[in-house]
C-alpha positions in Angstrom: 79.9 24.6 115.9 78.8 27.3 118.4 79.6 31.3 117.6 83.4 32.8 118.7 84.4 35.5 120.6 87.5 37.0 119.4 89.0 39.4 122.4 92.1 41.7 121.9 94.0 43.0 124.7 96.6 45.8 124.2 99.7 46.5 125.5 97.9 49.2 128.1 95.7 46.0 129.4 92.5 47.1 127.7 90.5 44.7 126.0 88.1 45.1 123.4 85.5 42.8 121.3 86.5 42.1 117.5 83.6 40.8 115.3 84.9 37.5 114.0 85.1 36.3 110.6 85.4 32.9 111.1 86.5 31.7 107.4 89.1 34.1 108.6 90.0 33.5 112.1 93.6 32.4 111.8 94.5 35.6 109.9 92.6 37.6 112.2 94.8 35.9 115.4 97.7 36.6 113.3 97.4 40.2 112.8 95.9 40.8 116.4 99.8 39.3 117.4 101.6 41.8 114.8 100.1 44.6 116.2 101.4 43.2 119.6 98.1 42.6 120.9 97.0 39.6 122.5 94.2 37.5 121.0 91.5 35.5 123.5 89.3 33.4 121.3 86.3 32.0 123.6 83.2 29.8 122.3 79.9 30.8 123.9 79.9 28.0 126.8 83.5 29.9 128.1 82.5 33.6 127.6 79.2 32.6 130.0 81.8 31.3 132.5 84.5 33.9 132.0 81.3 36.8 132.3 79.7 34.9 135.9 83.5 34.9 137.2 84.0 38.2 136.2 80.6 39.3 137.9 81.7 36.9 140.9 84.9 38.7 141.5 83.2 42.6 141.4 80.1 41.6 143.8 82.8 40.7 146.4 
């Protein structure tokens, strides 16, 4: 089991990194909802590919 990546974006669209806890991680995605945020969760493999798409998309 790799390290997560817990990512919460806010009503605004600004996203922000939230260390993970991951005996916790179900309560953490639960509160990130009530606070009306929107919880990403991304293993290591998809935050490489979701960072060289991002990069992708602001060389063009």
């Amino acid at each position: 089991m790799g390290k997560k990546y817990l990512f919460s974006e806010d009503t605004n669209g600004r996203v922000h990194e939230v260390k993970v806890d991951p005996k916790h991680l179900d309560k953490q995605l639960r509160e990130e909802r009530a606070a009306g945020r929107t919880p990403t969760v991304l293993d290591e493999d998809d935050r490489i590919r979701f960072g060289l798409l991002g990069k992708k998309l602001r060389d063009r």
